[in-house]
N, C-alpha and C positions, 0 to 999 in steps of 0.2 A: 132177827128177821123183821121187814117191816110189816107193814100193817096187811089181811089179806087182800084189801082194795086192792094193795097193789101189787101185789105178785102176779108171777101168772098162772100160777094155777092156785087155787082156792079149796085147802081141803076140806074145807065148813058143806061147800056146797056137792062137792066130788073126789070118789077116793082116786079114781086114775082119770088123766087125761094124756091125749092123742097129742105128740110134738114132734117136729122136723129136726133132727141135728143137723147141724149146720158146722162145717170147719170153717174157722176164722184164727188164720194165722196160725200156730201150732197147737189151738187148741181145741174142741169140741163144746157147743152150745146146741141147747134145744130152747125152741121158739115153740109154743102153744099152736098148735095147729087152725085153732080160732082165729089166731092174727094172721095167717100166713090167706093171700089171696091166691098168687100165685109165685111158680119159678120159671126163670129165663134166661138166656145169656145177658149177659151185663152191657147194655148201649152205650154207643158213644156220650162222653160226659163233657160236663163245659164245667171247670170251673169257675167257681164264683169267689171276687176277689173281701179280703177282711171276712172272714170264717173262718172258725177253727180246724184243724188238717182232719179231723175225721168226721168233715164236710164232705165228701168225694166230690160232689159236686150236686149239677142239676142234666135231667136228660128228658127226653122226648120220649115218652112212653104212652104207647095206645096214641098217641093224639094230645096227650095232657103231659105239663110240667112236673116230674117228679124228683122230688129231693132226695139224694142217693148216699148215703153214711156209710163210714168204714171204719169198722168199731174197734179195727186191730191196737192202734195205739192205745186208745183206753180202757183196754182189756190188757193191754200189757204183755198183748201178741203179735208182734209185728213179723216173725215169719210167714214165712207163704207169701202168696202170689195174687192178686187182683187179675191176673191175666190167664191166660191159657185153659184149665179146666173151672174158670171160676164161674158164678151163680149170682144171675139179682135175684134175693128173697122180696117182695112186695110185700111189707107186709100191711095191713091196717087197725085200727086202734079209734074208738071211740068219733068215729068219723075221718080221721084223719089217716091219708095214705103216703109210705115211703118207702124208697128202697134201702135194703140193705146188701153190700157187697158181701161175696163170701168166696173164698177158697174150694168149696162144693158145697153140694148136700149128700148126706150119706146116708138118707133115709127117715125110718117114723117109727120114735118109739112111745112107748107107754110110761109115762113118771107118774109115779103113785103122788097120793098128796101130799103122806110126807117128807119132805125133803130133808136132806143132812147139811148141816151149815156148809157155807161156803167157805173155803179156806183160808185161812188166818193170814194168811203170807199175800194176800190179794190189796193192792192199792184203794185208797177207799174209794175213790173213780171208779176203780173194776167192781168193786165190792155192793156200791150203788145198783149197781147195775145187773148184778145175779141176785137170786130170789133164793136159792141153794144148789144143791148140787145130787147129782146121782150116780150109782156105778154100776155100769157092764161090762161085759166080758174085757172089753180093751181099754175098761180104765175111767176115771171120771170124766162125765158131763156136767158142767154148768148151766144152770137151768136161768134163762134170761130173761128180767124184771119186763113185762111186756111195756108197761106202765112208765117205769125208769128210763128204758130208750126211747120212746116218746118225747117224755119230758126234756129230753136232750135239745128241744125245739127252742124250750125257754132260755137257754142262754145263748142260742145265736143272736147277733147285734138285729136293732129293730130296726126297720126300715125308717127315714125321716122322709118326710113330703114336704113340698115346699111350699 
């Protein structure tokens, strides 16, 4: 597991925290409730061209430009649907706001701090990116590095000025 800076939940500081599962493609993720600003349906998007494909793009949200990620492929789930019952999670992170596309939200559960590793069979892209894992009644949730999907910012290409 990495370090607790950067997970998203911290059991040094708290034995349980409050998280959103979120379906993304066929499989089930909880986001810290801390990050999460809000949910909404998903706005029109524009893609932006030389970005990696789980760019979705950028959209007009409230009045302000928001960069909108679709984490299906590197999570190594690319069922499901961006369309029809899907969900922008907002979420924010150390000043910085973006959206996240989702397949729904199916609610808010309680993940204790300690988490059970994430599962062996996970690309180390996906693997980066979960903090660990938990189980309820219908099976494992992937508990999602709040910190690690942030950082995803740093490898999009830099802007040049002229």
């Amino acid at each position: 597991m990495t370090e607790s800076a950067d997970v998203a939940f911290d059991p040094e500081t708290d034995a349980e925290h409050a998280a959103v599962v979120l379906r993304i493609g066929g499989g089930r993720y909880a986001l810290a409730m801390s990050a999460v600003a809000e949910v909404g349906r998903p706005p029109v998007l524009t893609r932006v061209p030389g970005v990696p494909s789980w760019s979705a793009g950028v959209a007009n949200w409230r009045g302000r430009i928001l960069a909108v990620l679709d984490l299906r492929r590197l999570l190594g789930n690319e069922s499901g649907s961006a369309f029809g019952g899907s969900r922008l999670v907002v979420a924010s992170h150390e000043g910085i706001t973006l959206g996240l596309l989702t397949d729904g939200v199916d609610g808010v559960i309680t993940v204790p701090g300690d988490l059970d590793p994430p599962p062996v069979t996970l690309t180390d892209t996906a693997a980066a990116l979960i903090a660990g894992q938990v189980l309820d009644a219908q099976g494992p949730i992937a508990v999602l590095n709040v910190a690690a999907v942030f950082r995803l910012r740093d490898s999009l290409p830099r802007v040049r000025r002229g």
